[in-house]
N, C-alpha and C positions, 0 to 999 in steps of 0.2 A: 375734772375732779368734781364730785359729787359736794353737795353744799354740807351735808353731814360731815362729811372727809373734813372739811374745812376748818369748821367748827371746832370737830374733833383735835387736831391740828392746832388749832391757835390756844385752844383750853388747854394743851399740854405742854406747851411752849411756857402761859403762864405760870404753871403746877412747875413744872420742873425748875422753870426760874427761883420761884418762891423757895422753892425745897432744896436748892442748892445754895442760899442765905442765911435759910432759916432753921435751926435746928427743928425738925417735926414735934419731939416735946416739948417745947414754947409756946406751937398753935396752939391756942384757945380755940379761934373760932379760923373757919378761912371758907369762902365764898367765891369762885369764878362763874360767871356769868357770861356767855359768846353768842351772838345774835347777827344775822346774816340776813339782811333783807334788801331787796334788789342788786345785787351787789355791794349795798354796805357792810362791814364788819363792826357792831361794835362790842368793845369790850370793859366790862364792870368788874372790878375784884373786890373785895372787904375781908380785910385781915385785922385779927385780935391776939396780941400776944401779951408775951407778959416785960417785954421792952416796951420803951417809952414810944409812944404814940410819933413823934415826929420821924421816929425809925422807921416803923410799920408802913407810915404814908411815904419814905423812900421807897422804901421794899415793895410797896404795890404799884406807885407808879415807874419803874424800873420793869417790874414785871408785864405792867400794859406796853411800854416800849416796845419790851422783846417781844410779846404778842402783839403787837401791831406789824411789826418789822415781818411776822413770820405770815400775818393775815397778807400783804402787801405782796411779799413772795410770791404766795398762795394764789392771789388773784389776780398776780400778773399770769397765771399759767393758764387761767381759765378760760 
């Protein structure tokens, strides 16, 4: 699997996670970030909505989970 594939891959892991918690008109702002260097994965989210702030920071670290879980997948195949 190609390092783009990857990326690709764990970016939408997080999008879908987000978007299946979040209602879409809530985002204010929403931010993924997927970076793949030597074999590391890492992953940055920043979400703004109009729930209170300790909700959001669930919601994004829940969503790096699942995208870790799916990076981890990913690069056992590699």
């Amino acid at each position: 699997m190609l390092d783009e594939q990857v990326v690709e891959a764990v970016y939408n892991a997080a999008l879908e996670y987000i978007y299946s918690v979040v209602p879409p008109k809530l985002i204010e702002d929403l931010d993924i970030v997927v970076g793949l260097d030597e074999g590391e994965v890492t992953i940055e989210v920043r979400l703004v909505t109009s729930r209170p702030v300790e909700v959001d920071q669930k919601t994004v670290d829940e969503a790096i989970k699942v995208a870790s879980e799916k990076a981890d997948e990913l690069m056992r195949k590699v």
